[in-house]
C-alpha positions, 0 to 999 in steps of 0.5 A: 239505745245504740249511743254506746256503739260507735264505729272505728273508721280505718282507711283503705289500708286498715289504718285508723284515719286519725287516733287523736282524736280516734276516729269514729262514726256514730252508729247511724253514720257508720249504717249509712256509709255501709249502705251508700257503698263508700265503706265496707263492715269490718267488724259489727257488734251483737246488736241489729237494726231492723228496717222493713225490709232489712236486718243488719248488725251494727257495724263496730268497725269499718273501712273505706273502699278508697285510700284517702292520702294523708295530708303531706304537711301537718297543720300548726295547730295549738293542739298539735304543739301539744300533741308533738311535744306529748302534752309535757311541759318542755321546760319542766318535764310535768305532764298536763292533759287538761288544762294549764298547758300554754304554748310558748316562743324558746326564742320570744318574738321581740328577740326576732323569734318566729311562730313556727314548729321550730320555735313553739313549744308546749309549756306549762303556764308557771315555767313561762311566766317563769321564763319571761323573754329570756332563753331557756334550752327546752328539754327536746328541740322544736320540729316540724313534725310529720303526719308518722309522728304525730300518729306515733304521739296519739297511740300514747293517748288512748281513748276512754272506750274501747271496744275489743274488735278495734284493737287489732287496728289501733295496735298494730305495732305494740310488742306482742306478749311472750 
């Protein structure tokens, strides 16, 4: 009946936690979150649910009463290569949401290349096959990014739904119209 209502989950800060993937509570969690006291109803959607002895609208935004502190280091994650690097091959430039899209060492392990941030990046599975173990420049030098600039990178991938109420938490830096 509710499954098309979730709730956006801000930080204290009113800052989404996480915008890739969004970070969202179903319908019964963001209740019981409201009810336990751990978060605060922001905004609510036209529908309610009835208890006995309570009538509430659903919450369609909601925010934690403690700041959680975002992680200092963002963790080497196959996604988040992916993520840092916008999902686009880095020797073609193509751009690859659902599949095809591999990792790959610019400098390769047996030349001495490590597995880190500043030597991994995305690429599409003909450019590496393409590449082999010889060196090719990427389009962008590899870097370790920070939680900022991978939060910079998820804006650019908007989820399929979005609810009117959460766009003045997940857009905050977008140019307004003139």
């Amino acid at each position: 009946m509710f499954a098309a209502n979730p709730a956006l989950v801000l930080n204290a800060d009113f800052q989404p936690l996480s915008y890739f993937p969004l970070s969202l509570f179903n319908w019964e969690d963001a209740v019981k979150a409201v009810v336990k006291g751990s978060h605060v109803v922001v905004a609510e959607y036209d529908q309610v649910v009835r208890s006995p002895s309570t009538v509430m609208r659903l919450p369609s935004v909601i925010a934690l009463r403690d700041y959680v502190r975002p992680p200092a280091r963002v963790a080497f994650t196959r996604f988040n290569v992916f993520l840092r690097d916008r999902f686009r091959c880095q020797y073609c430039g193509d751009q690859y949401l659902r599949g095809e899209l591999t990792f790959d060492h610019v400098v390769s392990r047996v030349d001495g290349g490590q597995t880190s941030w500043t030597n991994i990046v995305a690429a599409c599975s003909p450019c590496n096959t393409r590449k082999g173990r010889f060196y090719l420049k990427p389009l962008r030098e590899p870097f370790e990014p920070t939680q900022y600039d991978l939060m910079a990178a998820q804006r650019l991938f908007p989820p399929n739904f979005l609810h009117e109420t959460w766009r003045d938490y997940l857009y905050w830096d977008v140019e307004l119209e003139k």
